[in-house]
C-alpha positions as CSV (number, residue, x, y, z in Angstrom):
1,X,0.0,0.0,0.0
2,X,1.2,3.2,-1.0
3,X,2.3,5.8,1.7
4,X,0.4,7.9,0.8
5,X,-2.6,5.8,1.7
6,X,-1.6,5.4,5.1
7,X,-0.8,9.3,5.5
8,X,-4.4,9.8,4.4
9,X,-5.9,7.3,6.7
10,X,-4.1,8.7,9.5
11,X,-5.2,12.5,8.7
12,X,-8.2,11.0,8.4
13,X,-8.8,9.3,11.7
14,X,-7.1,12.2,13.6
15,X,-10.2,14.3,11.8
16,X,-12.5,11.9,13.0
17,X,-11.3,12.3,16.6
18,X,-11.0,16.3,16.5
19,X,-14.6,15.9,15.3
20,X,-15.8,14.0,18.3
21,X,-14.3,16.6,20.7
22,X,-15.5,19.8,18.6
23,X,-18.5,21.5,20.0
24,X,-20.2,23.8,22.0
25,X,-20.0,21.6,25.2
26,X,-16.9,22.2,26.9
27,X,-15.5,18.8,27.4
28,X,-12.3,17.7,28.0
29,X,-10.5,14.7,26.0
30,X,-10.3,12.7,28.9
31,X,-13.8,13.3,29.6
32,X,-14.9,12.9,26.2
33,X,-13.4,9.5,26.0
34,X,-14.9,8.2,29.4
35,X,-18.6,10.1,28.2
36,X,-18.5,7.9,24.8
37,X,-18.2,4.7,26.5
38,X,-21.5,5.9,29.0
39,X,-18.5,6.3,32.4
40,X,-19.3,9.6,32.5
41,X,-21.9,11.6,34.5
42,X,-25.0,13.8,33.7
43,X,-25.3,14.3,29.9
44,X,-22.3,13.9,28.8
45,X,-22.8,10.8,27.6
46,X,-25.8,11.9,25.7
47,X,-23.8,14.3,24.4
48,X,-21.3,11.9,23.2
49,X,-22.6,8.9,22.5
50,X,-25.6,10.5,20.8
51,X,-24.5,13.6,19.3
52,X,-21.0,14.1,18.7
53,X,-20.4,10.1,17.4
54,X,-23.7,9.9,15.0
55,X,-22.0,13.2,13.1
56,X,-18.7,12.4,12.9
57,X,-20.0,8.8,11.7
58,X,-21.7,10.3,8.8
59,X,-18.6,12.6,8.0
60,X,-16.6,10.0,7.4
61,X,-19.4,7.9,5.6
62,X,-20.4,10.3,3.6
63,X,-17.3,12.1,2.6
64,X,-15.9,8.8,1.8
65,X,-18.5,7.8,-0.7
66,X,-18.6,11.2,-2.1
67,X,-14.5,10.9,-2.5
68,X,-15.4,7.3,-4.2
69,X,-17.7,7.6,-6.3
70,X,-16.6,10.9,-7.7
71,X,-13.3,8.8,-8.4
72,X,-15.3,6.3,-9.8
73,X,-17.3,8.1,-12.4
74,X,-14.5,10.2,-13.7
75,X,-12.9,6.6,-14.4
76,X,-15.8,4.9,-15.9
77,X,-16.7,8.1,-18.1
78,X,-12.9,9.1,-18.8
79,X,-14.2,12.4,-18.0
80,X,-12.2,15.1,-15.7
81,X,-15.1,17.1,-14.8
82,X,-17.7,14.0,-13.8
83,X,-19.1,13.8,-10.4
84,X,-21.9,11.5,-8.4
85,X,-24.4,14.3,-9.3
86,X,-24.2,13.2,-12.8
87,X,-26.8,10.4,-12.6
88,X,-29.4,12.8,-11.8
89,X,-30.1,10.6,-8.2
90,X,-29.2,13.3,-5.9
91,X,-31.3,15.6,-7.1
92,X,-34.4,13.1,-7.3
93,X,-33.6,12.7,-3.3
94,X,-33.3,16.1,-2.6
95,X,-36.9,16.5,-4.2
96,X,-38.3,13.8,-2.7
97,X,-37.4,15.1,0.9
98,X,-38.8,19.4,-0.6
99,X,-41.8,17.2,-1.4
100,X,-41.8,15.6,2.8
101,X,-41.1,19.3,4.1
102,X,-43.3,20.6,1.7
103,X,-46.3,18.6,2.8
104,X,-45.7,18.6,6.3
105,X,-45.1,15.2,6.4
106,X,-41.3,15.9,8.1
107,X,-43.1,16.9,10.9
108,X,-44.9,14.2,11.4
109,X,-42.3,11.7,12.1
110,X,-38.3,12.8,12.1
111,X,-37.8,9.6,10.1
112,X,-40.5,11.2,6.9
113,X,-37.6,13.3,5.3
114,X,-34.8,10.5,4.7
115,X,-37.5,8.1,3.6
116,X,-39.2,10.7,1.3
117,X,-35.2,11.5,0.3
118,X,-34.6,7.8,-0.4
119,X,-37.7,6.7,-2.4
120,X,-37.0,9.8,-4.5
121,X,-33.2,8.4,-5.1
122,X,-34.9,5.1,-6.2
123,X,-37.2,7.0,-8.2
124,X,-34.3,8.5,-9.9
125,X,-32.2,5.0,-10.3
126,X,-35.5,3.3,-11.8
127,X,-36.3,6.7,-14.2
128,X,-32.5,6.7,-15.1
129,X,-32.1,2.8,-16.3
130,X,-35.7,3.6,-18.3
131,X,-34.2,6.4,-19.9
132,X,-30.2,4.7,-20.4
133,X,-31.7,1.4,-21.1
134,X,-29.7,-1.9,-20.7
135,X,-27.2,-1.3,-23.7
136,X,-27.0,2.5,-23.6
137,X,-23.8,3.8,-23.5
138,X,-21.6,5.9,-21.6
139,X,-23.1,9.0,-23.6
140,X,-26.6,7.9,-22.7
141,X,-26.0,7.6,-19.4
142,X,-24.8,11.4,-19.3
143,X,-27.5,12.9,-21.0
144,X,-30.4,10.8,-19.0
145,X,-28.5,11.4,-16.3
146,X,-28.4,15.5,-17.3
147,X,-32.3,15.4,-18.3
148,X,-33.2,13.8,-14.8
149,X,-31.5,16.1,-12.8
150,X,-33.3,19.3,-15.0
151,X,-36.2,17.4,-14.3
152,X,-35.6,17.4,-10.2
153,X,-34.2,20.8,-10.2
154,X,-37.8,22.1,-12.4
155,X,-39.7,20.0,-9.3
156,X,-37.9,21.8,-6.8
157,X,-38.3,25.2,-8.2
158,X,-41.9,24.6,-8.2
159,X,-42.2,23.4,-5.2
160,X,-40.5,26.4,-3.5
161,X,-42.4,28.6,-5.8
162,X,-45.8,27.6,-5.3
163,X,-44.9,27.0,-1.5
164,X,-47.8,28.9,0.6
165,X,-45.8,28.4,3.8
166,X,-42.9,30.7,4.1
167,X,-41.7,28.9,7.1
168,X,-41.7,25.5,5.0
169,X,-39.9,27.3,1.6
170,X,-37.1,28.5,4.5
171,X,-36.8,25.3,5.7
172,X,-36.5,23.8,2.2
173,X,-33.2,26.2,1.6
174,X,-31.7,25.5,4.5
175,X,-31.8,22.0,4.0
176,X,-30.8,22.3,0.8
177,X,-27.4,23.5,1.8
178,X,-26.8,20.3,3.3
179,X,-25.7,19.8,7.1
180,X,-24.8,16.8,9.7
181,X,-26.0,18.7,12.6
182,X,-29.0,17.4,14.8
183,X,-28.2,13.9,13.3
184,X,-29.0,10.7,15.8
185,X,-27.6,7.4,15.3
186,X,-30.8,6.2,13.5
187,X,-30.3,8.2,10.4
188,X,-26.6,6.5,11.0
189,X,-28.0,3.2,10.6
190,X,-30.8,4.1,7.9
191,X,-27.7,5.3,5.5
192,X,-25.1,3.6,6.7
193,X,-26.2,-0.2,4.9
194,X,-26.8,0.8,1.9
195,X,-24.0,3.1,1.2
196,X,-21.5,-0.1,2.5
197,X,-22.8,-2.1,-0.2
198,X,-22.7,1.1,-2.5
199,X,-19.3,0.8,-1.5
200,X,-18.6,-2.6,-2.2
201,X,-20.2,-2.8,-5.4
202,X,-17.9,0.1,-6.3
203,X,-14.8,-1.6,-5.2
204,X,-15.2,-4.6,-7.1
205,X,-15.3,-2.8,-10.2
206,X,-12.2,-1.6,-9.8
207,X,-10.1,-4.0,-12.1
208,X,-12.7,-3.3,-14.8
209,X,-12.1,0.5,-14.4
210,X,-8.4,-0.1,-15.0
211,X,-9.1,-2.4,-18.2
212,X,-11.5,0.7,-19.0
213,X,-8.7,3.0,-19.3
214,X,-7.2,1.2,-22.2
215,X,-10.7,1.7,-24.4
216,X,-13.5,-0.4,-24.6
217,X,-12.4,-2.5,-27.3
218,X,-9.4,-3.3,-25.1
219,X,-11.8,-3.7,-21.8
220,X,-14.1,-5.9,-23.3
221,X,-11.1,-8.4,-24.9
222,X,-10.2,-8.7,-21.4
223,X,-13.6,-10.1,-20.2
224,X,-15.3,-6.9,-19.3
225,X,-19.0,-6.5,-19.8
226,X,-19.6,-3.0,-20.7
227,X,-23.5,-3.7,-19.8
228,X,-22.4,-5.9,-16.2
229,X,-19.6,-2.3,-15.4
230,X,-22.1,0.3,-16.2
231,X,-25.1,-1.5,-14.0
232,X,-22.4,-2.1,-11.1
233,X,-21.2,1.4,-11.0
234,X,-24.7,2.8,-11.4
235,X,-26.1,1.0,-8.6
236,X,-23.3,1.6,-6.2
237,X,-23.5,5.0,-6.9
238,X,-26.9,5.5,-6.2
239,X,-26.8,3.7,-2.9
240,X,-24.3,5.9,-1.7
241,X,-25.4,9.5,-3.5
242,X,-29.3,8.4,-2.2
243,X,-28.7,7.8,0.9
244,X,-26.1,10.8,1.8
245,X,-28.5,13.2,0.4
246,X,-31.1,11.6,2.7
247,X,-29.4,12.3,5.6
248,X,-26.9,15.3,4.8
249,X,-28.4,17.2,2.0
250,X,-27.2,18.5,-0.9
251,X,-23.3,18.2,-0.6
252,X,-21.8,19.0,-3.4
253,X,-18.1,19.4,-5.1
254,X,-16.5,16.6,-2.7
255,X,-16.5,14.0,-5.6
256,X,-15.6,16.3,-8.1
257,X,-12.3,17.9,-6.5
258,X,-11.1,15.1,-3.7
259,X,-9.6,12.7,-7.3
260,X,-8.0,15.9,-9.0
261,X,-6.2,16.7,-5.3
262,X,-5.3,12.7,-5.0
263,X,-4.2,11.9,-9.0
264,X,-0.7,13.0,-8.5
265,X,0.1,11.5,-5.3
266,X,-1.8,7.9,-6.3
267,X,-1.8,8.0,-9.6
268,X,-4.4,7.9,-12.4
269,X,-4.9,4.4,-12.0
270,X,-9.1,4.2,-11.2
271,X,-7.9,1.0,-8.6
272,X,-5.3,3.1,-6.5
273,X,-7.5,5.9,-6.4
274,X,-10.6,4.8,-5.4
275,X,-9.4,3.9,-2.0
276,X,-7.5,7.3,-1.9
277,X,-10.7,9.2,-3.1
278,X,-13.0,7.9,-0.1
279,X,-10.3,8.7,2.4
280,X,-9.7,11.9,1.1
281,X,-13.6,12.7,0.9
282,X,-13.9,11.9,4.6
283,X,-11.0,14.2,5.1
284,X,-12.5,17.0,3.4
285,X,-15.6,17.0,4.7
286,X,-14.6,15.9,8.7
287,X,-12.7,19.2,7.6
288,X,-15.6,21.1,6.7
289,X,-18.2,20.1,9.3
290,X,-15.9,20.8,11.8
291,X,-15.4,24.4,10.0
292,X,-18.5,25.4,10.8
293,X,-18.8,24.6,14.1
294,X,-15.6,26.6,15.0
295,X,-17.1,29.5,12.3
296,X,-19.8,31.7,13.5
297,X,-21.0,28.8,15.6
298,X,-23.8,31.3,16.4
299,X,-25.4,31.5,12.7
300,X,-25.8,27.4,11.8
301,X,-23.4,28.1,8.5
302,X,-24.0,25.2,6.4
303,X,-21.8,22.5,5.5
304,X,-22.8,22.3,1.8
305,X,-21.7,26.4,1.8
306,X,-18.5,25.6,3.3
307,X,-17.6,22.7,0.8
308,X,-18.8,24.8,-2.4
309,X,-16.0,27.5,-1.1
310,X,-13.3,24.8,-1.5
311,X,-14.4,23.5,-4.4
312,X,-15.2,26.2,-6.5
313,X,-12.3,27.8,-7.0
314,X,-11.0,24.3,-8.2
315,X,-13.4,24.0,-10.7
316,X,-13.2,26.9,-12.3
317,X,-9.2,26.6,-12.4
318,X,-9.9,23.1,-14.2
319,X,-12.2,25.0,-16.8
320,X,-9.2,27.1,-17.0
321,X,-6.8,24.5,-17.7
322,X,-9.0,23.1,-20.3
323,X,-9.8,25.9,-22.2
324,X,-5.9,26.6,-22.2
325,X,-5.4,23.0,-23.5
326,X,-3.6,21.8,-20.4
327,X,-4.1,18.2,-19.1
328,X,-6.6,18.1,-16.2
């Protein structure tokens, strides 16, 4: 394993512990440790156990599956500029949860938003393989993938622009920035499953990605099945991007920017930087969540805000480099 690796899992893990001891409870490491395993007195276990653990949990979930899957569509699509968005499944999650605010049905039961988020992701899977059908290629895929999210973007528009409720449109917004704060360990173990098999299904395509990068012609005389990659990758994806929306929001720009950061020190191999990609997604947005609780604490700034400032800037320098001709 490559050095690098290792330094990223250990930048990685320190994150996750900063993470656990960040916040507006003033506790001390030593107390923090003994609160997390329920020694402790009064609520700082509560605080612990069920606070600070379920977010930095779904930091480092969801940052690595951002990180993986970005990695993983830029390989399949030999495309610089492709990220999990693509498929169109994050958006079709983020309406389905504007639809459970929208309706009131988030206030019915905490659980109503992530469901309402994650039947919208499987709308978008089901609406996306209708669209791509079993032998569409990578360029069908992109565009269905383009059309569904224009179609969930339209949805949400309307929905914030016919919203009656003030209240429910500013709720819509905010949650639309994306944010790990008031998470429980429930939504950790309703998006946890199904983006570890999202995960899995990812990593076992990863000798196929390689093969990939040598053309199709070349993949498929080495036993690759365009149809068998494409329906792997997809699913993964979408158990992973579904789910993290659910729970998080919209996050974007993590699986666009964590591979360009990584190529040079992993190389553009799709099967060294897969692994490389999660850890670094968990690293960037550990980073950022615990950004904003050290940032104007006072005024809930927004994960999803804090991750577009990083990765903006990046994007527009790799527009830069490509209009210029350079290599990305």
């Amino acid at each position: 394993m490559r050095p690098a690796i290792w330094l990223l899992a250990g930048l990685a893990l320190c994150l996750f512990a900063i993470s656990l001891l960040t916040g507006p409870a003033g506790i001390g490491p030593v107390q923090a440790i003994t609160a997390l395993f329920g020694l402790g007195e009064g609520p700082m276990p509560i605080v612990m156990r069920e606070i600070r653990l379920p977010r930095a949990i779904l930091g480092f979930a969801i940052g690595a599956g951002l990180g993986m899957t970005g990695a993983a569509m830029q390989g399949y699509l030999r495309n610089p500029l492709a990220e999990p968005g693509l498929i169109g499944v994050s958006g079709m999650a983020a309406l389905g949860a504007v639809l459970a605010i929208q309706t009131g049905l988030s206030q019915v039961s905490g659980l109503a938003l992530p469901f309402a988020a994650l039947l919208g992701a499987a709308g978008g899977i089901a609406l996306l393989f209708m669209l791509a059908g079993p032998r569409g290629g990578s360029i069908t895929l992109i565009l269905s993938g383009v059309a569904i999210s224009a179609l969930a973007g339209a949805g949400t528009a309307l929905v914030l622009n016919l919203s009656p409720n003030p209240y429910a449109a500013n709720e819509i917004v905010f949650w639309l920035m994306g944010s790990l704060a008031d998470r429980s360990m429930v939504h950790v173990w309703l998006a946890l499953p199904p983006m570890l098999l999202g995960g899995y299904m990812i990593w076992r395509t990863r000798r196929a990605l390689d093969a990939l990068t040598l053309g199709e012609a070349a993949a498929a005389a080495l036993g690759v099945s365009p149809e068998r990659l494409r329906y792997q990758l997809v699913v993964g994806v979408a158990l992973i991007v579904g789910p993290a929306t659910a729970v998080a929001g919209a996050i974007g720009f993590v699986g666009l920017v964590v591979p360009h950061i990584l190529r040079p020190l992993v190389g553009a191999r799709p099967s060294a930087l897969l692994l490389a990609a999660g850890l670094g997604g968990a690293i960037l947005l550990l980073g950022a969540d615990i950004s904003v609780r050290l940032i104007l604490p006072e005024r809930d700034l927004k994960l999803g805000v804090i991750t577009a400032l990083i990765g903006a800037p990046l994007f527009l320098h790799l527009i830069w480099k490509t209009r210029s001709g350079g290599r990305l």
